[in-house]
C-alpha positions in Angstrom: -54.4 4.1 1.3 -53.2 7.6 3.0 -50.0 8.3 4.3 -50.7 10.3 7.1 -47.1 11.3 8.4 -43.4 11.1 7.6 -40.3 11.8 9.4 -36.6 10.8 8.6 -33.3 10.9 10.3 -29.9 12.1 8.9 -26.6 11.3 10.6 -24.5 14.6 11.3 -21.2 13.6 10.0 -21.0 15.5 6.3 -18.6 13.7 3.9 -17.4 16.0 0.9 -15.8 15.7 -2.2 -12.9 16.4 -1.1 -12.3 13.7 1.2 -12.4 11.0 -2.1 -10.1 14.0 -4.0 -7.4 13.2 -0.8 -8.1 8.9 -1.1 -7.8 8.2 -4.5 -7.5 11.5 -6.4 -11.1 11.9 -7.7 -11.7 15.8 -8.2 -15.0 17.7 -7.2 -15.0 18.8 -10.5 -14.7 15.1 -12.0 -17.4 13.6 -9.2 -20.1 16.4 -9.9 -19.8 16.1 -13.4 -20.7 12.5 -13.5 -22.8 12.0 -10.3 -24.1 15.5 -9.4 -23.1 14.5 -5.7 -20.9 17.4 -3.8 -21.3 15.3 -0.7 -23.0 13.0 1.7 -23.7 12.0 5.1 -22.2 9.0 7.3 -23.5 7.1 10.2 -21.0 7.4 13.0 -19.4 4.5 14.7 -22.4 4.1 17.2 -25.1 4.4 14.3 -26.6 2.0 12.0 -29.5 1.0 9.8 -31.8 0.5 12.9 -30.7 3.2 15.2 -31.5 5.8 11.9 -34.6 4.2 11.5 -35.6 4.5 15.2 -34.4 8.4 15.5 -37.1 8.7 12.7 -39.5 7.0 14.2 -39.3 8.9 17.3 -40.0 11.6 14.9 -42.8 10.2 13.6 -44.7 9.8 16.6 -44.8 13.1 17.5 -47.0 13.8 14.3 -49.2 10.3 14.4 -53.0 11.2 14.3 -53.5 8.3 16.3 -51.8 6.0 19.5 -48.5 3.9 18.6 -50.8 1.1 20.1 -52.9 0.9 17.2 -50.2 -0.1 14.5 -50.9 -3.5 13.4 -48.3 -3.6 10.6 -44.5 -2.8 10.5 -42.9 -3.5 7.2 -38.7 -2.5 6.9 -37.1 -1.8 4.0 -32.9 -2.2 3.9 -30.6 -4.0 1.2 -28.1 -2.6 4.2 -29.1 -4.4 7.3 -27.2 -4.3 10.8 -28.9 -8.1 11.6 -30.5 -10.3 9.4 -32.2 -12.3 12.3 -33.1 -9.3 14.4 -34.3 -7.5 11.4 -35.4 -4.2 10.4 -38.9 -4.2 11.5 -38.5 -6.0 14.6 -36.4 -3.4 15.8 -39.0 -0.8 15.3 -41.5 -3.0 16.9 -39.2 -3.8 20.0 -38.6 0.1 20.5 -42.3 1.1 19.8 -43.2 -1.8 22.4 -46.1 -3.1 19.8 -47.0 -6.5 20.7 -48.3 -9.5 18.3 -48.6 -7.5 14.8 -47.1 -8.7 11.3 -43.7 -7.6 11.1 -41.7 -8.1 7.6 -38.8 -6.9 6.2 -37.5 -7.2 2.4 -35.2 -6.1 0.0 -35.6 -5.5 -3.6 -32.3 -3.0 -3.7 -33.2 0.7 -4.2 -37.0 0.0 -5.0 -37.6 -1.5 -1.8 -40.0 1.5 -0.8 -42.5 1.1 -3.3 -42.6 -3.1 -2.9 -43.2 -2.0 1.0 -46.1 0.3 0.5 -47.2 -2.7 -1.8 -47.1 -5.6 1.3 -49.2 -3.1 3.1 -51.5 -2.7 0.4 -52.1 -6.8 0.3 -52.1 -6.7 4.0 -54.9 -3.8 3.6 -56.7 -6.0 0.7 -56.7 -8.7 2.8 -58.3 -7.1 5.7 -55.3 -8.0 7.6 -54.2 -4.5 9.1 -55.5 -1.1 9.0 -52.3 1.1 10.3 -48.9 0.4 9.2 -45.4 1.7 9.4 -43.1 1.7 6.6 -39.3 1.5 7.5 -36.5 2.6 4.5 -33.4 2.7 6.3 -29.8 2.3 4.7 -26.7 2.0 6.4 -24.4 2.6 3.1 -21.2 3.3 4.7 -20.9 -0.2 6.4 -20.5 -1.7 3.3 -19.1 0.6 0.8 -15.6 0.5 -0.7 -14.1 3.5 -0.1 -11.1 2.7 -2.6 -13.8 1.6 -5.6 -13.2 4.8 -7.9 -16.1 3.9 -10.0 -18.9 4.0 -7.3 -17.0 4.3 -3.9 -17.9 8.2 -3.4 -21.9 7.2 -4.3 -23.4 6.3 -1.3 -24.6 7.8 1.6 -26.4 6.9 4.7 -30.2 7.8 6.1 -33.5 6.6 7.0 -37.3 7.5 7.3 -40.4 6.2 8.3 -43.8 6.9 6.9 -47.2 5.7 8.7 -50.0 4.7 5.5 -53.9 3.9 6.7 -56.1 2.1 5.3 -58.7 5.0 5.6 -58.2 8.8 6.2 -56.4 9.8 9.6 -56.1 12.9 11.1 -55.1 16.3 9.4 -52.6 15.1 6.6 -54.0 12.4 4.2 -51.6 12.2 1.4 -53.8 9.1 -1.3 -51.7 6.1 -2.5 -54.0 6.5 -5.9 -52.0 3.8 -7.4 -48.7 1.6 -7.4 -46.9 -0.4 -9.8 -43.8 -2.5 -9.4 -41.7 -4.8 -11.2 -38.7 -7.0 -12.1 -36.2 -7.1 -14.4 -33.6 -9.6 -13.8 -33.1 -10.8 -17.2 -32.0 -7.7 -18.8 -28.7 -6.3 -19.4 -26.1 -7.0 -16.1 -29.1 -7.2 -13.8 -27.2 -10.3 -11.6 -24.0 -8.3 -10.9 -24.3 -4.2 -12.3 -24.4 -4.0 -8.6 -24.0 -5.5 -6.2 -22.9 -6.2 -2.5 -21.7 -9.1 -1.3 -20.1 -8.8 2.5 -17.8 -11.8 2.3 -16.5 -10.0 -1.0 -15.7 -6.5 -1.5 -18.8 -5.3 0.1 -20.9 -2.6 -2.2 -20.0 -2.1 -5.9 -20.9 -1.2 -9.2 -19.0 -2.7 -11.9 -21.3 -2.5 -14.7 -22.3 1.5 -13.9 -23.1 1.9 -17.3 -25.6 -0.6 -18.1 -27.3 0.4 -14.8 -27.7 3.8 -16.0 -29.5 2.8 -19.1 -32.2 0.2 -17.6 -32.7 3.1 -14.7 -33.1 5.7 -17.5 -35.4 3.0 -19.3 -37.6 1.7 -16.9 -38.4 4.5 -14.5 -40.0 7.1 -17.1 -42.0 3.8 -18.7 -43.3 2.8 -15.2 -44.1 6.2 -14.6 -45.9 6.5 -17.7 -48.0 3.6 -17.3 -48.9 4.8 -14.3 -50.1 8.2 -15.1 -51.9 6.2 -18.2 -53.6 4.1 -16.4 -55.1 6.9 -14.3 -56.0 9.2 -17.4 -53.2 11.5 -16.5 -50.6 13.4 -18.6 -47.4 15.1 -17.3 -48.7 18.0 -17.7 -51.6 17.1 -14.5 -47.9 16.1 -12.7 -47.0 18.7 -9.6 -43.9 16.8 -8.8 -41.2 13.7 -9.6 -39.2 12.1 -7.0 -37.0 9.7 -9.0 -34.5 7.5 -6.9 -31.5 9.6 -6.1 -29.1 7.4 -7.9 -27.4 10.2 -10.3 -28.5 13.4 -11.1 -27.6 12.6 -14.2 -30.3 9.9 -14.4 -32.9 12.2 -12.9 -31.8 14.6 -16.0 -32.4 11.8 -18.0 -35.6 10.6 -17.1 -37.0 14.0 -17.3 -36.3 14.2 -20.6 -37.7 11.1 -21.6 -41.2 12.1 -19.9 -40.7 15.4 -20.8 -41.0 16.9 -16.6 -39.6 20.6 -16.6 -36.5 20.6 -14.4 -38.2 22.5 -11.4 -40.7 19.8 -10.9 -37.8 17.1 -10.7 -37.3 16.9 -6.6 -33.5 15.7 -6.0 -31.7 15.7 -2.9 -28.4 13.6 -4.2 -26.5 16.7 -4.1 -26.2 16.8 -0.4 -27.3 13.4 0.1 -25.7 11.5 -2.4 -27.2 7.7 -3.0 -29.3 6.7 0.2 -31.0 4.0 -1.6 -34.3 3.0 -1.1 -34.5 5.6 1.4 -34.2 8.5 -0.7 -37.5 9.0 -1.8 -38.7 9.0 1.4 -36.5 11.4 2.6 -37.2 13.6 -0.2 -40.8 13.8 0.6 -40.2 14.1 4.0 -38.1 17.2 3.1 -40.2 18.7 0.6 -43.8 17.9 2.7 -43.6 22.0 3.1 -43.9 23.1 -0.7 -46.6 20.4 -1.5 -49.8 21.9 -1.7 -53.4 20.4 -2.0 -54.4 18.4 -4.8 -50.8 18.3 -5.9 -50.4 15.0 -8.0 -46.8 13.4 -7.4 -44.7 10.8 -9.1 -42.3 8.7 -7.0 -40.6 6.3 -9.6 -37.6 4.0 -8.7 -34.7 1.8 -9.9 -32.7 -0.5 -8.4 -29.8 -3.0 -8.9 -31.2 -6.6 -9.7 -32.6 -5.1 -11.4 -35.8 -4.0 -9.7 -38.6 -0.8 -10.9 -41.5 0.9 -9.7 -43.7 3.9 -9.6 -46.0 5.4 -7.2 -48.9 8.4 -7.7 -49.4 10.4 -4.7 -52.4 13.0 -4.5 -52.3 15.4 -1.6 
């Protein structure tokens, strides 16, 4: 598989510190200490998870090598959606105007990217499809308590969509050379370290602590296996995109593997915690500085809990 373009969306609205320092008397200083987050961004009152994800798309089809047409696979990706009926995907498909294709949409918290790229590698298996769209779009702010001092300043909100072929397409063909994902809901506070329940209280965290060890856990071991099971070391590694949870995490994980600081890519300073849309964005950002033959990492966490780790090779 190849991803052969990528494009995301930020909303303009930047939320700093300072604005949780006014609500509930968190300090900058207190917030970057434990988070590494200075600010973030948030969707305006006439944005939500699918108008982000369709402002990247429009991106995204400036830089397809081929026609929209030939899409025959949209799969979303939200724990944050604006309809659960009129989901995700469909809204890409009804704004691209692609008739009779699969169209899916799942959740699996923050790791949601990698178990997308992982339907369209079945649906690529299967000889099902042959160009697919990936959605990761999260809408954060909708459901976020603001007043929650332990994770109500986290999360921000964003979107991107990458477009993955079954063979090489056009000028950029960045090689899926393996994926692995997994579960791990019967560890720790998996069933409520976080979680978000709208009839409730809407987004939370009130087992942070426990999250932060299973993330700090089980992304540097899926990341290893990975890079095992494709005779790599870290040192072959160009880059790591770990989920932008907590830069302390990201600190954390590069211990454990043992990744130099400058090859740890983080955007959760400016970003703060766009769940599983973060690593998309990231590469999206970064797409610049990568360079031939580069060998990249994306390894992810999320509440549930949920784990995964993906090797690039551009």
């Amino acid at each position: 598989m190849f991803i052969n373009a990528i494009a995301s969306y930020l909303p303009e609205q930047v939320v700093t510190n300072a604005y949780f320092q006014e609500l509930n008397g968190l300090t900058d200083e207190w917030i970057v200490e434990r988070t590494g987050i200075r600010e973030r961004r948030k969707a305006s009152p006439e944005e939500n998870t699918h108008t982000m994800a369709l402002e990247a798309a429009k991106k995204i089809t400036e830089s397809l090598p081929y026609d929209i047409s030939e899409v025959d696979l949209i799969v979303g990706a939200t724990y944050t959606p604006h309809d659960n009926i009129f989901t995700l995907g469909h809204a890409l498909q009804h704004a691209l105007n692609i008739s009779e294709i699969p169209v899916v949409t799942i959740s699996s918290a923050c790791s949601s990217l990698l178990n997308a790229i992982e339907i369209v590698q079945g649906y690529f298996a299967m000889n099902k499809a042959s160009k697919a769209l990936v959605v990761v779009s999260e809408h954060n702010t909708a459901y976020n308590n603001e007043d929650d001092t332990k994770a109500g300043h986290l999360w921000g909100d964003g979107a991107a969509v990458l477009s993955i072929s079954k063979e090489k397409a056009g000028a950029q063909n960045w090689e899926i050379k393996d994926l692995i994902t997994g579960g791990a809901a019967n560890v720790g506070k998996a069933s409520e370290g976080v979680t978000l329940k709208p009839l409730h209280r809407g987004l939370i965290m009130p087992y942070g602590k426990d999250v932060f060890i299973n993330a700090c856990t089980y992304m540097p071991k899926v990341s290893k296996q990975v890079m095992e099971k494709n005779g790599l070391t870290v040192e072959d590694i160009s880059f790591v995109i770990p989920h932008q949870a907590n830069y302390r995490i990201t600190k954390n994980v590069a211990g454990t593997l043992g990744v130099p600081d400058e090859k740890m890519i983080s955007n959760i300073h400016y970003l703060g915690n766009t769940g599983c849309a973060g690593c998309a964005i990231a590469m999206d950002e970064n797409k610049g500085k990568f360079e031939k033959g580069n060998k990249i990492i994306v390894t992810v966490f999320g509440g549930g809990y949920s784990y995964g780790a993906m090797l690039v090779e551009i």
